[in-house]
N, C-alpha and C positions, 0 to 999 in steps of 0.2 A: 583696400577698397577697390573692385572692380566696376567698371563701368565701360559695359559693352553695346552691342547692336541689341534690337528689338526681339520681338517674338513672332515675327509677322510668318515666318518659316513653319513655326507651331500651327498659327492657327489656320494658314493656309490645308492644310493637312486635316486640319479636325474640319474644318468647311469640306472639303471636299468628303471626307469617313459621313457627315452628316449628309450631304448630297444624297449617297448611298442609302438613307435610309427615310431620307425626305418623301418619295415617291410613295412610300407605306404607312406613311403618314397621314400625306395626304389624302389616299385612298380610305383611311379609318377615317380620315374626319369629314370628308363628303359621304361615306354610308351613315354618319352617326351624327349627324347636323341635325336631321329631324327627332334623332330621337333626344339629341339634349337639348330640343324646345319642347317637348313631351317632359323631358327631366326638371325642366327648369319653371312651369310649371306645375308640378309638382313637386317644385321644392318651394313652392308661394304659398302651397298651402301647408305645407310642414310648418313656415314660418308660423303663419298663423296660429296654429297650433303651439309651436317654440314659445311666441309671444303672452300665450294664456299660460303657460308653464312659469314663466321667468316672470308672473305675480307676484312670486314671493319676493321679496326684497331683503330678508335676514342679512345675505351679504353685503347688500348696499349698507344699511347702517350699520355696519362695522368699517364702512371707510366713509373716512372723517376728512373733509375737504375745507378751503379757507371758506368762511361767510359771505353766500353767494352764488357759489357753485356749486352747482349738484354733478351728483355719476350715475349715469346710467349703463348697467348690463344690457348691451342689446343684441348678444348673442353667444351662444353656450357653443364651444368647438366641439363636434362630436370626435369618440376618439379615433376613427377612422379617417382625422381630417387632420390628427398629429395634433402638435402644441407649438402652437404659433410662434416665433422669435423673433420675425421679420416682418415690419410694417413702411410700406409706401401710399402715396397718392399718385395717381393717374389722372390719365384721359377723362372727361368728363364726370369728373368728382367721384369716380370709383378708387378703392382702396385694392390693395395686393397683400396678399399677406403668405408667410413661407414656414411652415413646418422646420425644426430643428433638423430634423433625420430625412425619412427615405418617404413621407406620406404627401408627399404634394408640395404646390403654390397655389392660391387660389383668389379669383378675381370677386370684392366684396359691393354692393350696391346697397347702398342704406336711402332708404323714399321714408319720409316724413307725411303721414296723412292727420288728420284732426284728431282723428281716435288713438291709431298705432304706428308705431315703428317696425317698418317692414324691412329683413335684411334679406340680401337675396348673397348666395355663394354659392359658387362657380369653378370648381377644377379647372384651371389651366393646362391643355392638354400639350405638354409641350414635356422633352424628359429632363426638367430643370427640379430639383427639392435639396432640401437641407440650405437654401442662402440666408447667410448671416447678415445681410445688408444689401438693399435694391434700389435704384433710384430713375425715375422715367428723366432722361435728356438725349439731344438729339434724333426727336425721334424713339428712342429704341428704350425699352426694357432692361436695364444695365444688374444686371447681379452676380456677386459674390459667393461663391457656391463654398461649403464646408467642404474643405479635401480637394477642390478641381478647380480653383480658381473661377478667373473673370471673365463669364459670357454677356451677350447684349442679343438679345431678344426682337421683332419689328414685324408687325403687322401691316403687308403690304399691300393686301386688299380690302380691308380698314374695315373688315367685317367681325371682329373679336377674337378670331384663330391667329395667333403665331406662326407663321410658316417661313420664318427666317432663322436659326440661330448660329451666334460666331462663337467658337472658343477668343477669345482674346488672349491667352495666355497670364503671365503674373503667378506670383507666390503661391502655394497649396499646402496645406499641412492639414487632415484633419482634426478635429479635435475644438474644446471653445475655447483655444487660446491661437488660433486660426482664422482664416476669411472672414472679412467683419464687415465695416459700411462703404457704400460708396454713395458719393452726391454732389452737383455740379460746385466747379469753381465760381468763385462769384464774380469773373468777367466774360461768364459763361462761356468761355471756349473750351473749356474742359473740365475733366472729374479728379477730386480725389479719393484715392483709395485706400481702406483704412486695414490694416493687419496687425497681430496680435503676435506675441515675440517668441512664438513655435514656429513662424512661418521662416524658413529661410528668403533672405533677399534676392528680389530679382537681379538680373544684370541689367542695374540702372544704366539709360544712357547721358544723365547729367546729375548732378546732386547741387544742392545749394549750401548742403553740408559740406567742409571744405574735408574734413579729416574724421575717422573714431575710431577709438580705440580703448581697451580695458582701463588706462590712465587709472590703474592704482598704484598706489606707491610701495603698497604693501599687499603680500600674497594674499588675496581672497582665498575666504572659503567654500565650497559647495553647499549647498540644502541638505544638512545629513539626511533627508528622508529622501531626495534624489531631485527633488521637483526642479524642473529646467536645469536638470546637470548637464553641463556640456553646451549650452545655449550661449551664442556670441552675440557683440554688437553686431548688428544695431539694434536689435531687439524689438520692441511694437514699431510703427512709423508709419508715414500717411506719407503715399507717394501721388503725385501731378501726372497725368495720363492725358493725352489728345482722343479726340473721341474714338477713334478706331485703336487705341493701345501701340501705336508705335514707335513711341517718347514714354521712355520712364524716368521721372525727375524724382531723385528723394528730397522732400521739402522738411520733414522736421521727423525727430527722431529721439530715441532712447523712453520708449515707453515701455510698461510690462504688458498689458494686456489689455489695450483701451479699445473699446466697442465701436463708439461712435464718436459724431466730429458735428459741429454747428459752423453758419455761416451766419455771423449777427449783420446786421442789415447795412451796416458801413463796411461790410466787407470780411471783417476780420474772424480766425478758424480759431476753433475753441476744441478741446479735447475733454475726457471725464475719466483717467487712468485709478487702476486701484493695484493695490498691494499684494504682497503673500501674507495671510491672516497669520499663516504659522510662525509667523517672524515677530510679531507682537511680542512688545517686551525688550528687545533686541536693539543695538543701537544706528542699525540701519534700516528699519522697519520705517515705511511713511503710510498714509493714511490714502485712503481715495482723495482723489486731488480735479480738480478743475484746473486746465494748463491752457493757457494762450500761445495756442500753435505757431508762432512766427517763424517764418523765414530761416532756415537754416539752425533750428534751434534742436538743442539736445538735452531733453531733461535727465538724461543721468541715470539710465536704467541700467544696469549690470547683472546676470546673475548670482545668485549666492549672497554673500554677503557685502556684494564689489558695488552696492550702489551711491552714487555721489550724493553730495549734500548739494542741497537746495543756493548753499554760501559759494560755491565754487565757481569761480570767475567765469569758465568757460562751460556754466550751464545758465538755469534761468529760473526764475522763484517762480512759484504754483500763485495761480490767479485767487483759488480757495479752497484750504485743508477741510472737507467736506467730515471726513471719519472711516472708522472701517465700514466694509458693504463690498457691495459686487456691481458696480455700475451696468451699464446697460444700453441708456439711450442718452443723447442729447439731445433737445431741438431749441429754437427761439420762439417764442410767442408770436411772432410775425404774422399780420393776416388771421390772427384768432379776435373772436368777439369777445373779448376780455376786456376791462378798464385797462386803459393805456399803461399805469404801470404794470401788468402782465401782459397785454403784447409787445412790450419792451425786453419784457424778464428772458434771463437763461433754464428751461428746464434739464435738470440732472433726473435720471430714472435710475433708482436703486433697485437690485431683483432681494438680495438677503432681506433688508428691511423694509420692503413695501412701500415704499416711500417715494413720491417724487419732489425733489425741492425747487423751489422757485430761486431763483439767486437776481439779484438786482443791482446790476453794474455800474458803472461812475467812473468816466473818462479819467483816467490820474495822468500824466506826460504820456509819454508812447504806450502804453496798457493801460488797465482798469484796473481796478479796485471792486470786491461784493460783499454785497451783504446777502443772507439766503434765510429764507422761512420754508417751513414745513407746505408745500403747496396741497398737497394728498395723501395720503395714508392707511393702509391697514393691517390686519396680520391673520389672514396670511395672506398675500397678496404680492407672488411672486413677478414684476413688473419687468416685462423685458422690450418695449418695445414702444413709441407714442411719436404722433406725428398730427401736425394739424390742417384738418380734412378742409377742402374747398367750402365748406358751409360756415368755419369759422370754428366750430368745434374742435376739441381735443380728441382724438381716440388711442387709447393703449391696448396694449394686451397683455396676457398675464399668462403664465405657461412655463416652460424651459426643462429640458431634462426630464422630458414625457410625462410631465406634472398635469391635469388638466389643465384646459387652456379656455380664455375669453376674454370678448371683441368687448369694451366700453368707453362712453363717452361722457365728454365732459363739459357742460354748458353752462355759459351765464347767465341767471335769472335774478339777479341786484338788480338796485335801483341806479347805478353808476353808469355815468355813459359808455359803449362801446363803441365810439368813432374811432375812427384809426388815425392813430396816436401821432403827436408832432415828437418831432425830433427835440431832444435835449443835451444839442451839444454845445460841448464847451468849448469855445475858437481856440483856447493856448494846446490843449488837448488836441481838437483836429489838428492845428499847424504841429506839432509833436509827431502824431502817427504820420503825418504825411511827408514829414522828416522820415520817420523811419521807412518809411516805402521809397523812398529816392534812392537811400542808402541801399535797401532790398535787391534795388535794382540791378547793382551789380554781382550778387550771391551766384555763384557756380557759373561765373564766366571771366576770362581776361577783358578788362577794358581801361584803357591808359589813363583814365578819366579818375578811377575809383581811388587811390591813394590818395590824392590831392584834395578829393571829395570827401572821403573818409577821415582821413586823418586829427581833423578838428574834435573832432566827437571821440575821441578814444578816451579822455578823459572827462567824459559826461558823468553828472551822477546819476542820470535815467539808466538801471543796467539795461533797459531792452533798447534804447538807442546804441550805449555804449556797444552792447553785443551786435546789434547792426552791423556799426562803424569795424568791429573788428573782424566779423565775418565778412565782409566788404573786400578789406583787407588781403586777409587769407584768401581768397582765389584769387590775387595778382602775384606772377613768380615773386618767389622774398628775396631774392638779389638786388629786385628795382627798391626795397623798401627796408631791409636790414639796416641799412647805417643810420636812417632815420631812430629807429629805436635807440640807438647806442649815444647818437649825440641830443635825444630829449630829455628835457629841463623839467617839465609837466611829470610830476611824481604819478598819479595815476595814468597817464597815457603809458609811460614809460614801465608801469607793470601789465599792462594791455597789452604793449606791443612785444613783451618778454612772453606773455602765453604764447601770441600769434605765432612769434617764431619758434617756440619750442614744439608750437602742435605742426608748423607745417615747412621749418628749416632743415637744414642735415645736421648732421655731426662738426663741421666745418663751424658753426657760429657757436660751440660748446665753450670755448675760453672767455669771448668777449659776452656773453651772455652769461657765464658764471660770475666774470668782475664784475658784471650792472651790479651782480644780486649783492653784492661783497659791499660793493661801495655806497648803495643805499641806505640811510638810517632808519633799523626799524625799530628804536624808539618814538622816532617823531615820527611817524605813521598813524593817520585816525584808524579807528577797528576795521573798517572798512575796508583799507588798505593793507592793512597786515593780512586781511585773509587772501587778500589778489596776491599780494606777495609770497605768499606762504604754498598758495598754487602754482604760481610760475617756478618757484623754488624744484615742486615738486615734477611739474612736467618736465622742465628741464634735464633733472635728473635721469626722469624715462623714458623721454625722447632724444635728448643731444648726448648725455651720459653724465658720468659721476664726476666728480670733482676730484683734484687730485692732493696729497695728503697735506699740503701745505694749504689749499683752498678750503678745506675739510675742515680744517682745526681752527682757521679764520670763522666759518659759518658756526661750527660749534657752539664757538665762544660767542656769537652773537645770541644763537636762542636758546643758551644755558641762563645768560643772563634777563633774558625776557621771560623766562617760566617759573614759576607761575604768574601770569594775568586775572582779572577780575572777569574776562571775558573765558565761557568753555570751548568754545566754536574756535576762538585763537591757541587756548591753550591743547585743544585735540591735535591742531593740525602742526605746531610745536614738537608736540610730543611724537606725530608722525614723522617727520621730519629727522627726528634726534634718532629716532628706535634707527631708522632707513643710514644714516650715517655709523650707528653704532656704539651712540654715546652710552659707556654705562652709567653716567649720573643721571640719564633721565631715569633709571630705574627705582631710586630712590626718592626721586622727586613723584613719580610716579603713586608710588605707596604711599606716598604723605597726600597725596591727592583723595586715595582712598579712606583714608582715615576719617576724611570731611564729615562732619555727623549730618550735612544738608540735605534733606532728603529728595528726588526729583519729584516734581510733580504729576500727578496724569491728568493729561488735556482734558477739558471737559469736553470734548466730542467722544473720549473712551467712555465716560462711567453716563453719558448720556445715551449712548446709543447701543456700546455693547452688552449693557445692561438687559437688553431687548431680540438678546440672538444666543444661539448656543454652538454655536458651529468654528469656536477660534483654539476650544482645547481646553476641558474643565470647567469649573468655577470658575469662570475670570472675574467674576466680581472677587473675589479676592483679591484680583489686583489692585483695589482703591484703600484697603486697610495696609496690603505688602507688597507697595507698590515696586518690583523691576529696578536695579541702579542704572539706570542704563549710560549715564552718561557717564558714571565712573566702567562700564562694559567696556565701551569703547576706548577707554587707556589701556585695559588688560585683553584684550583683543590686540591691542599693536602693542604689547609688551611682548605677548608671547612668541615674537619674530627676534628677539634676545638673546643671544647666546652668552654673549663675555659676561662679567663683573659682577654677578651675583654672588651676596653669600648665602648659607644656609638656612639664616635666621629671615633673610629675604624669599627668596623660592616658599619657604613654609607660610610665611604671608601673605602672600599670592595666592596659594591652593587655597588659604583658608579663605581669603574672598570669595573666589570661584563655589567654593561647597557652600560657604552663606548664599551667594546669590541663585545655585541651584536651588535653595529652599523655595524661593519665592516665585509667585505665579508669572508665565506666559503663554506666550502659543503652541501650537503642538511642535515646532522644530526650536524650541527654547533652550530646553537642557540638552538636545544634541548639540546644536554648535556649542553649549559652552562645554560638552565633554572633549568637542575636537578641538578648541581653545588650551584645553588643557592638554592634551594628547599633544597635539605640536609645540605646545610650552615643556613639555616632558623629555621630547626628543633633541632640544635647544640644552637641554639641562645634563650636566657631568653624570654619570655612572653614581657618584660617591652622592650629587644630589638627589638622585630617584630613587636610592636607597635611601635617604634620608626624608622625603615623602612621602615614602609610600604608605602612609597609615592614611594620609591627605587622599591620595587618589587611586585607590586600591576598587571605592566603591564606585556604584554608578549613580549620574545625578537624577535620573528617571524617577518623576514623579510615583511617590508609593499609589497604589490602587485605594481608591476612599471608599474599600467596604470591607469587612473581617475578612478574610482569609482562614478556612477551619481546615485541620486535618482530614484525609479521608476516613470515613467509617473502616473499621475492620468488618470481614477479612476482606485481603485483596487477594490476588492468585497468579502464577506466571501464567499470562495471555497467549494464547498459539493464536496464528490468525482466524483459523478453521474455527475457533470456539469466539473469540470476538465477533464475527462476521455471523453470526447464527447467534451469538446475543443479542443484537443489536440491528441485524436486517428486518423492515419491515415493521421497526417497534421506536421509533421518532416519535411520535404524535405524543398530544397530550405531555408533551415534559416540562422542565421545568426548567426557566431562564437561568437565575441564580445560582441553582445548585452546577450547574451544568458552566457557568464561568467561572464559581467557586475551584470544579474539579480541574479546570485548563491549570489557576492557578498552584494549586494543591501538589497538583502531579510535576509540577516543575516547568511545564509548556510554556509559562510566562516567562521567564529565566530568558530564553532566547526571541521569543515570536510574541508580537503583540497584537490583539486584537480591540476594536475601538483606537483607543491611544493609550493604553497602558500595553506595559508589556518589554521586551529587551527587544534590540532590533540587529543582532547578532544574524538573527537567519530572517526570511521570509515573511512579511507582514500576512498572516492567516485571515486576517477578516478580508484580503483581498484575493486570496490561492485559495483556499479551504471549501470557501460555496460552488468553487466550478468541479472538486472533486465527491467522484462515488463512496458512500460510506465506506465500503468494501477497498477502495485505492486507500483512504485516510488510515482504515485500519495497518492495511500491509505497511505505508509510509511509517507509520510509527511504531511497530512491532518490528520490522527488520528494517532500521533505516541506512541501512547501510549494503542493500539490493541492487537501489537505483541512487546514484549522487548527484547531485546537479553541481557541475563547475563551480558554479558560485558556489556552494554552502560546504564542499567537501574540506576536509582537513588535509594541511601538508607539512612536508617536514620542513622546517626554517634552521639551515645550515649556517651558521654563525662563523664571523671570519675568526673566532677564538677558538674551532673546534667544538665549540657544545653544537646540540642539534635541539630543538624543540618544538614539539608537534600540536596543533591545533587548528583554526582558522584563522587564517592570516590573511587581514583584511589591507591590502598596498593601496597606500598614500602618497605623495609626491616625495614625502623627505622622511615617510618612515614605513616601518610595517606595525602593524597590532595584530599577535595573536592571543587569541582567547581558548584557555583550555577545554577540552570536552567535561571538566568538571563545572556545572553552573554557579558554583561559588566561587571559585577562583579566579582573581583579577588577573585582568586580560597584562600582558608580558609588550611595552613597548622598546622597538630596539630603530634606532636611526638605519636611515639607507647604507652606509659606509661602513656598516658593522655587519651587515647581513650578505654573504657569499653567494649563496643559491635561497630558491623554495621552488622545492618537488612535491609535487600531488603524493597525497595518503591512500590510500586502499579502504579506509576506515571512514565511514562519517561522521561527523564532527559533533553529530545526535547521537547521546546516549541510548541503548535498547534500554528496555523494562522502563519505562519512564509513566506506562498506566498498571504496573502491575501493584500498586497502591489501590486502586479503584475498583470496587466489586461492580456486578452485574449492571444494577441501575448507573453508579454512579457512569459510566461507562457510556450507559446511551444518553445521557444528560452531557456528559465532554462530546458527540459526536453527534449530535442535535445544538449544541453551542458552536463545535466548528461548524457543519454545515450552513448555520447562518450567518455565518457571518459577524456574528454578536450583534443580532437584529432582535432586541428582545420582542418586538413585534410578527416575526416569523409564525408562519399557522403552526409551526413543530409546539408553537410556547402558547396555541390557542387551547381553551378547550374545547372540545367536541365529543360529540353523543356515541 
């Protein structure tokens, strides 16, 4: 963790490059003042016009709002005005709204007359576009720019022109897992900022977060399809900024890619994080989640497969498992003309499912508790943005990803009152949070008060007090506080204060912090405890170190005899534990786990919701008849870090799991991790057991394609480029979808390259490479591929420390290599790191030639009107025309 000086150096520098170009600015906007009241007038009467257009209402009744409220479309974005993402309130009840990309920000006025609805918009001539999040405090125009970070905006002659702007400096990454919201602290002296887990970290100058790190026990895997490979803690997070950005405090952390953040009207920050869809299925996959942002808190986001559980001492339970979708906005009802229980409510905005939910909270100890209904809905109704206007209204917008886009409201016309709502809180509830806030108070500073103060609370059963108290903790040096741990009597304090010290002591406290663990009974432990236990076990391990073999065989013998539990949460983290030590009898124990005929369940927020989208990888409704094991995954995922004590009859058991549960449905990175599941369970495995497999793991677990596959027509012919490139220039149009994904698969292209999600993914994903190339490049690429090679895809020789050599693609892994031969049927050859000497680059590509000389004339522009799109069966190539 670093934590440095500010950015004030940055933005000094982009203030003065802006100075520089201020003057020309200036000079545009005093010739061009007249003419945009000329413009803006004449954009009064477009409305006008606008307004007798958007009579029709087809779209409005197809969203379906609670009893009461109606939506109003009160403005179509033309698409020279972009697709809106970004929605604020202003100055005198005007709205701001921000283009995804490169088309603007633009200043909105909505007048209310007897007859119509009049919108008035207004380019902001200022060079700010693509922010993901804007919010008017101090003064100034504050936004999030996609790619450029955090400017603030201020109009000093209070005449509607901007003639101020600061770079503020802060994180940039483009991209929508990038620059996101920013919006005041609720003791209003400053903003928090919110980013997405592509951004790299700034150099925080304080954190309240005391420590992070990967805290697995066992080696993660990457996203086989790449997605955030290489991405570190801390990943999404919402940092505390003083109004000019010269204080960066990280406040709460380990998010994937959360948009937006709410301030409920007692103060407290609310987040709306969602998942990798492709991970569906998988026993680290979590849902979109509603999280209560407190103070130093870390929900556990990791890349890959490294994400923690919701159970783990040193994270925090999700406020409400919402389902899959693509979040978007948060806001609170606050100040909206709603009945009081929705200006109380939490709005979540989903973009996938059109949906925004109402969720309705209930003080529990130190957090809440929600319940959520359907607030709005429609389909399609891509939802990125809502905030609620000075008039009391709701307004959203709808757009993203140069989708068309529009401005709509949303008003009360019940017969229920709309005063503004009394408080309903609950005194044991307030005096709880306000516990938690004392405790806050010491988070990411020393102060000699904090141990004393804290200490009482380490064995709360509130976890979000308990995590207070021990994040309190942890930023006082652990010298003034270690021995306190060692001589506590208080069985959960005394697993609390064993995290504390493993996440922020040396190596020095490794012996007296192994005997806590030893001389603790974790029979007499409620569930609750065994899993805090079972965590410190683990941090310990990764932070102070390993146990030594006398310590080892003690700890052994303790959760040999605990496994199996009635509990899976204790027996996962068991069985992590046992794998990390090296026990081979948890491998037996393990299999007998598998045998269980219990099937897991699917949440009903899956067959509810995903029912209503197609975007996660197949049929997933299939997943409700064959459903995923996921929770026996998760054993055979930390089995395959195994090397000793298998026999053959075992290893064979194992693969045959792994190929049943590739059968069955999930997201599009399913059967990849479970092929590198296997692959590194392969490399753990003796010579004499991978021969004795290989009939198990020879195939691959890639979902078959769910349409025939026919041979090609005769005749085919050997292809020269000169005669492909003059079959086929100029004669695209009018083809035909099918025939034309038929021939990719036909001719063998699917073997290595997949287009859609079917497909191998040995070389280059084609529906992402293929539409940026000229028929005539696509041709040559596949008639001599082996012209041009690209590093990645080339074949090499892999020099074995036995003297054999064998030549392919050889795909390096941390603890192994995989090469796959240029024969598309033959299974790829795994060899461990310690057995492989060299690998020298081929001369040869790793792609077979002649691979369309199966395919005559037609079929020919049918494969190269399929690559060209993409597998867009909606492409004009696949229209007809005259």
């Amino acid at each position: 963790m670093s934590i440095k000086a500010n950015y004030l150096s940055q933005r000094n520098f982009c203030a003065y490059s802006f100075s520089i170009c201020l003057l020309s600015l200036f000079l545009l906007l005093s010739c061009s003042q007249e003419a945009q009241q000329s413009s803006k007038d004449n954009d009064d009467q477009k409305e006008s016009v606008e307004d007798e257009e958007q009579g029709d209402t087809a779209d409005i009744e197809d969203i379906k709002a609670l009893p009461g409220f109606e939506v109003e479309l009160i403005y179509e974005v033309p698409e020279d005005q972009g697709s809106w993402v970004s929605l604020t309130t202003g100055p005198e009840g005007k709205l701001y709204a921000s283009d995804q990309y490169d088309k603007g920000t633009y200043e909105v006025t909505v007048k209310d007359t007897e007859d119509t609805t009049k919108v008035n918009v207004k380019e902001v001539i200022i060079p700010i576009t693509g922010a993901q999040g804007m919010t008017w405090a101090f003064g100034y125009l504050y936004v999030n720019v996609n790619g450029k970070g955090l400017f603030r905006l201020k109009d000093t002659q209070n005449n509607g022109i901007f003639d101020v702007l600061e770079y503020l400096g802060g994180p940039m990454r483009e991209g929508e897992h990038g620059n996101h919201t920013v919006l005041p602290t609720p003791d209003g002296k400053g903003l928090y900022v919110v980013n997405g887990n592509h951004t790299s970290p700034p150099e925080f100058t304080s954190s309240r977060v005391s420590s992070w790190e990967l805290d697995n026990l066992l080696p993660r895997l990457w996203d086989p399809r790449g997605h955030a490979r290489g991405i570190l803690v801390p990943g999404g997070r919402i940092v505390r900024i003083d109004p000019d950005a010269s204080e960066w405090e990280l406040v709460s952390m380990g998010y994937r890619n959360t948009y937006d953040a709410a301030v409920s009207p007692e103060g407290e920050l609310f987040t709306y994080d969602n998942d990798m869809e492709w991970d569906m299925g998988l026993p680290w996959y979590r849902p979109t989640r509603i999280l209560h942002a407190v103070s130093g808190s870390d929900y556990g986001w990791r890349s890959g497969s490294g994400k923690w559980k919701a159970y783990y001492e040193d994270s925090l339970p999700p406020l409400y498992n919402i389902g899959p979708g693509s979040p978007t906005a948060l806001l609170f009802g606050t100040d909206a003309k709603f009945p009081a229980r929705y200006q109380r409510a939490l709005y979540a905005v989903d973009w996938t499912f059109g949906t925004i939910y109402a969720l309705h909270l209930t003080a529990e100890g130190a957090s809440y508790t929600a319940e959520a209904e359907e607030f709005l809905s429609g389909s399609p109704l891509p939802l990125t943005d809502a905030v609620i206007g000075d008039d009391g209204a709701m307004y959203f917008t709808t757009g993203g990803r140069k989708k068309g886009s529009k401005l709509y409201r949303v008003v009360y016309r019940g017969d229920k009152s709309t005063a503004p709502a009394e408080s309903e809180e609950n005194p044991e509830a307030k005096q709880a949070r306000e516990l938690r806030h004392s405790l806050e108070a010491f988070h990411g500073h020393k102060d000699p008060r904090a141990v004393e103060t804290a200490w009482p609370y380490l064995d709360n059963d509130d976890r979000f007090l308990r995590y207070a108290a021990r994040m309190a903790v942890e930023a006082q040096p652990p010298e003034t506080w270690a021995p306190k741990v060692f001589l506590e009597d208080r069985t959960q304090a005394k697993i609390t204060g064993l995290v504390a010290l493993a996440r922020t002591g040396s190596e020095d406290y490794r012996d007296k912090a192994t005997q806590s663990l030893i001389e603790m009974e974790l029979d007499k432990l409620s569930t609750e405890q065994k899993l805090g236990y079972l965590r410190a076990m683990a941090l310990t391990f990764m932070r102070l170190g390993d146990p030594d073999e006398q310590e080892r065989a003690k700890i052994v013998d303790t959760l040999e005899e605990a496994l199996p539990t009635k509990d899976d949460r204790v027996n996962m983290e068991l069985v992590r534990n046992l794998v990390y030590l090296g026990d081979p009898q948890v491998i037996d124990k393990v299999l007998e786990m598998l045998q269980d005929e219990k099937q897991p369940k699917v949440p009903d927020w899956d067959k509810e919701l995903i029912a209503r989208n197609e975007d996660y990888g197949g049929p997933i409704e299939d997943m409700f008849d064959n459903p995923p094991p996921t929770t026996k995954l998760a054993y055979v995922y930390m089995l395959r870090n195994m090397s000793d004590g298998w026999t053959i009859d075992q290893r064979r058991e194992y693969f045959k799991f792994i190929n049943k549960a590739g059968e069955e449905m999930g997201g599009f990175s399913y059967t990849g991790y479970l092929e590198q599941i296997r692959d590194e369970a392969l490399v753990k495995a003796t010579e004499e057991e991978r021969e004795a497999v290989a009939d198990l793991t020879s195939k691959s677990l890639a979902p078959e394609p769910p349409f025939e596959i026919t041979a090609p027509e005769w005749p085919g012919r050997d292809w020269t480029i000169d005669e492909a490139v003059k079959a086929v220039e100029g004669k695209l149009a009018n083809r035909d979808f099918e025939n034309g994904r038929n021939a990719f698969f036909a001719s063998s292209c699917g073997t290595c390259h997949s287009i859609e999600e079917y497909g191998g993914d040995i070389g280059p994903n084609l529906g992402w490479v293929a539409p940026n190339k000229s028929a005539d490049v696509l041709l040559e690429d596949i008639i001599t591929p082996s012209a041009v090679i690209s590093s990645q895809y080339n074949s090499s020789e892999v020099k074995l420390k036995n003297g054999k050599t064998v030549t392919g693609l050889a795909v390096e892994e941390e603890e192994y290599v995989k090469v796959y031969s240029r024969d598309p049927d033959t299974a790829p050859k795994i060899y461990p790191r310690e057995e492989v000497d060299a690998i020298e680059p081929s001369e040869t590509s790793q792609m077979p030639s002649g691979l369309i000389n199966s395919l005559n004339e037609e079929e020919l522009k049918e494969l190269i009107a399929y690559l060209k799109s993409g597998g867009d069966a909606e492409n004009e190539m696949f229209q007809e025309s005259d």
